[in-house]
BAFI-3210 file (N, C-alpha, C; in Angstrom, 3 decimals, decimal comma, padded with zeros to 6 digits):
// residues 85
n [1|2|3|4|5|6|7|8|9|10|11|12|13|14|15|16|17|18|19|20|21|22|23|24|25|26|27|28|29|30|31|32|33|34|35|36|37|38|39|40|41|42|43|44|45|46|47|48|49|50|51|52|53|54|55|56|57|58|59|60|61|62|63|64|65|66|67|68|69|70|71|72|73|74|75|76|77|78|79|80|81|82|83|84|85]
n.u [023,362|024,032|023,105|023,927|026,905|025,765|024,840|027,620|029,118|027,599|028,436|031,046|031,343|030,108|031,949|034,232|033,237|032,759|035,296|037,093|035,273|035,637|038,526|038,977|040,175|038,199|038,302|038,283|035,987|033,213|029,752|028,439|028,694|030,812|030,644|027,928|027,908|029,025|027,070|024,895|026,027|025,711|023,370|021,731|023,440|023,614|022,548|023,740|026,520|027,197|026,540|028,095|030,283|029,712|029,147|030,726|032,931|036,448|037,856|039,537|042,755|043,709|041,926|042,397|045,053|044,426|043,526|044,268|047,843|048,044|049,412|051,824|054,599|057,266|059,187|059,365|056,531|055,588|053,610|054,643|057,392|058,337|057,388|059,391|061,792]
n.v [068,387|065,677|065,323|066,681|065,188|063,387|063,937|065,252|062,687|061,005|062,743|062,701|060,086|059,716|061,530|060,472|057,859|059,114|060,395|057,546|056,355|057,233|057,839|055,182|053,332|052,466|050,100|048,712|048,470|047,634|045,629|048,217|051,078|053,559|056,471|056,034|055,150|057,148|058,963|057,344|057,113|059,924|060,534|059,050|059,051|057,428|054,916|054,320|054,563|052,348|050,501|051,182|050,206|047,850|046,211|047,344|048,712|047,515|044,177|042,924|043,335|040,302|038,978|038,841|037,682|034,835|033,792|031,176|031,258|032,780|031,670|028,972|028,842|028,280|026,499|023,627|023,707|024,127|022,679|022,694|023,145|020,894|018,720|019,167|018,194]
n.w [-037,509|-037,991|-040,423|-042,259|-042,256|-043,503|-045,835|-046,783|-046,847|-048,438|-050,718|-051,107|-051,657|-053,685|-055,886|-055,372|-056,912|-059,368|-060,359|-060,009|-062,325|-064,716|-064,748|-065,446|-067,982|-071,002|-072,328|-070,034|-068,571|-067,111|-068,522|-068,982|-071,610|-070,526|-070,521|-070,006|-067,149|-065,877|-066,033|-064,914|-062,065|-061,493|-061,523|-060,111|-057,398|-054,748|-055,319|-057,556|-058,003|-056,041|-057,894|-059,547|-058,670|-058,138|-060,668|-062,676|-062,436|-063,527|-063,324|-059,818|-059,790|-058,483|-059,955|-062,062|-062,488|-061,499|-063,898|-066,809|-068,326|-071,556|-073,624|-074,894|-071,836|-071,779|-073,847|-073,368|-073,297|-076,216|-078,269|-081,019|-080,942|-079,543|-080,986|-083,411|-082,666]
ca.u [024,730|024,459|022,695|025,226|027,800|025,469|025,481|029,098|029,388|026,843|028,953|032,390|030,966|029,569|032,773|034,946|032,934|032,811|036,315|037,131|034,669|036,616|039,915|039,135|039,933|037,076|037,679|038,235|034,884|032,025|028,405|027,636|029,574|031,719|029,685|026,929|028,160|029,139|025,959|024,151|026,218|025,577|021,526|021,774|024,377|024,103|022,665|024,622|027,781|027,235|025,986|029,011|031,552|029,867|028,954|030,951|034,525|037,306|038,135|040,417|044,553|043,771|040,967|042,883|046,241|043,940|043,324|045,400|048,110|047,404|049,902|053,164|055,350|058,548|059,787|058,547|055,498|054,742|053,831|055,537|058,628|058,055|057,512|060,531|063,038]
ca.v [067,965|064,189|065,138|067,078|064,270|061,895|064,762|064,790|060,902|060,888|063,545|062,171|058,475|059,931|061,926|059,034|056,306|059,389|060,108|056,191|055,786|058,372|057,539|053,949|053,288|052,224|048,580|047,459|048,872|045,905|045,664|049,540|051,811|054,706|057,743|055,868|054,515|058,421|059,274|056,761|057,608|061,390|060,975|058,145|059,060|056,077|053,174|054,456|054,810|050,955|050,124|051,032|049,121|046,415|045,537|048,103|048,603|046,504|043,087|043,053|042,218|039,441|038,100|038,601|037,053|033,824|032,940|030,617|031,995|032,310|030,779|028,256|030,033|027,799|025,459|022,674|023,357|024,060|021,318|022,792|022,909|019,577|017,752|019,446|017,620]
ca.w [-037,731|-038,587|-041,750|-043,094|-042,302|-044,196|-047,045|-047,037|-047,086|-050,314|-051,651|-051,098|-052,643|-055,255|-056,333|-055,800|-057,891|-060,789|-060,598|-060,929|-063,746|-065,947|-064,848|-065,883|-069,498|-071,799|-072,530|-069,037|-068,060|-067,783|-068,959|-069,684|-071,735|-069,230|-070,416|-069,083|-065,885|-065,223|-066,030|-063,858|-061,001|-061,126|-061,298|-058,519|-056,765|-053,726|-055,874|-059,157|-057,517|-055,683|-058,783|-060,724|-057,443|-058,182|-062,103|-063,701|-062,448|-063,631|-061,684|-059,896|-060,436|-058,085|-060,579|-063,682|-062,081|-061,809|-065,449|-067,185|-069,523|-073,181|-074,708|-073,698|-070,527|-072,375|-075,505|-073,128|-073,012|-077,088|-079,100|-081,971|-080,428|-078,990|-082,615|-084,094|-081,950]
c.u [024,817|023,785|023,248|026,258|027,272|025,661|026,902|029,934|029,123|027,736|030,270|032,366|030,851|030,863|033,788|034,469|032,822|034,182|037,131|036,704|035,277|037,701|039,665|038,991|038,961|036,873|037,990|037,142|033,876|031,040|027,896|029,165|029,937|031,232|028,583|026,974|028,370|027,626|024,990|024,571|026,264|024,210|020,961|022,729|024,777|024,029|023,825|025,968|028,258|027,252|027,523|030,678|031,117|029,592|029,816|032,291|035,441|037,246|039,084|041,604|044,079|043,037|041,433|044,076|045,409|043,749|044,778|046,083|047,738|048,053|051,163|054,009|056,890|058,569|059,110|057,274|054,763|055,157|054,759|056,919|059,393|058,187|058,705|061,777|063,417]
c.v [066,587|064,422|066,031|066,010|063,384|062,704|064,496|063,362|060,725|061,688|063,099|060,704|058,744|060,270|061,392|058,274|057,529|059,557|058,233|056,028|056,219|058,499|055,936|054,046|052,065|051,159|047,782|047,858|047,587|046,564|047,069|050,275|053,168|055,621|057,331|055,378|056,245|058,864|058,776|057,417|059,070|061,395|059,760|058,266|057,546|055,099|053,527|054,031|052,832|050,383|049,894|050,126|048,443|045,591|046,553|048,200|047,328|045,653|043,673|042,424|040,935|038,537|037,538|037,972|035,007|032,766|032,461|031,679|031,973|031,728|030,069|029,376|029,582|026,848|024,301|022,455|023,869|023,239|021,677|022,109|021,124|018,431|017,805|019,054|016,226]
c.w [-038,405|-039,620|-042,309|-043,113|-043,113|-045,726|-047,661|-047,347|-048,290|-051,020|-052,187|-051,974|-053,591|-056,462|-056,303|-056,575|-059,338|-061,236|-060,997|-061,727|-065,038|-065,788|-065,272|-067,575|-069,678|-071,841|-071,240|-068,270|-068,389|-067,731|-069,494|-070,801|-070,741|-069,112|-069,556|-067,143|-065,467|-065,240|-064,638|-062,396|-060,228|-060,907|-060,233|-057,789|-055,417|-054,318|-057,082|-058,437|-056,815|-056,762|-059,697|-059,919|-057,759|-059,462|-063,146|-063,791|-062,663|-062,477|-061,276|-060,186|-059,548|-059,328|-061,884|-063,106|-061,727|-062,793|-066,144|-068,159|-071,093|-073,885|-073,847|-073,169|-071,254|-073,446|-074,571|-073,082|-074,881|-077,718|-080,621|-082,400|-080,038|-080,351|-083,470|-083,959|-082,021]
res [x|x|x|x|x|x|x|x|x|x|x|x|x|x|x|x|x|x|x|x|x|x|x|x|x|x|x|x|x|x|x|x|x|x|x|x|x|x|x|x|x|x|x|x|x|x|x|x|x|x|x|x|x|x|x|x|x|x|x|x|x|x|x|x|x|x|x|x|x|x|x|x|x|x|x|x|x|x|x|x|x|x|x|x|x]
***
């Protein structure tokens, strides 16, 4: 019995981290390209699958809600704007 439950664990991980890899679009995928991250995680299923939670899937919103913005948020804050007055 407990090695079917560990079956079912590997199976269920596995088919969660491939479903995420191929519902994640292409350019927010890191270090591999997506075919390959599916790949990996079908012929390793436990490390692939860790593998792709932890160097492969997007950050997250917390990580990207961190970085500064890219350009001025208002007229006070571009120098343009600022010189023209």
């Amino acid at each position: 019995m407990p090695r079917i439950l560990l079956a079912l664990a590997v199976l269920a991980f596995t088919v969660y981290c491939v479903v995420d890899a191929v519902q994640t679009q292409d350019h927010e995928v890191r270090n591999l390209p997506k075919v390959l991250w599916v790949f990996i995680t079908l012929l390793f299923p436990v490390a692939g699958g860790a593998a792709w939670l932890i160097a492969g899937r997007p950050r997250s919103i917390l990580d990207r809600r961190q970085q500064p913005p890219a350009g001025p948020l208002g007229p006070d804050d571009d120098p343009d704007f600022l010189r023209g007055l």
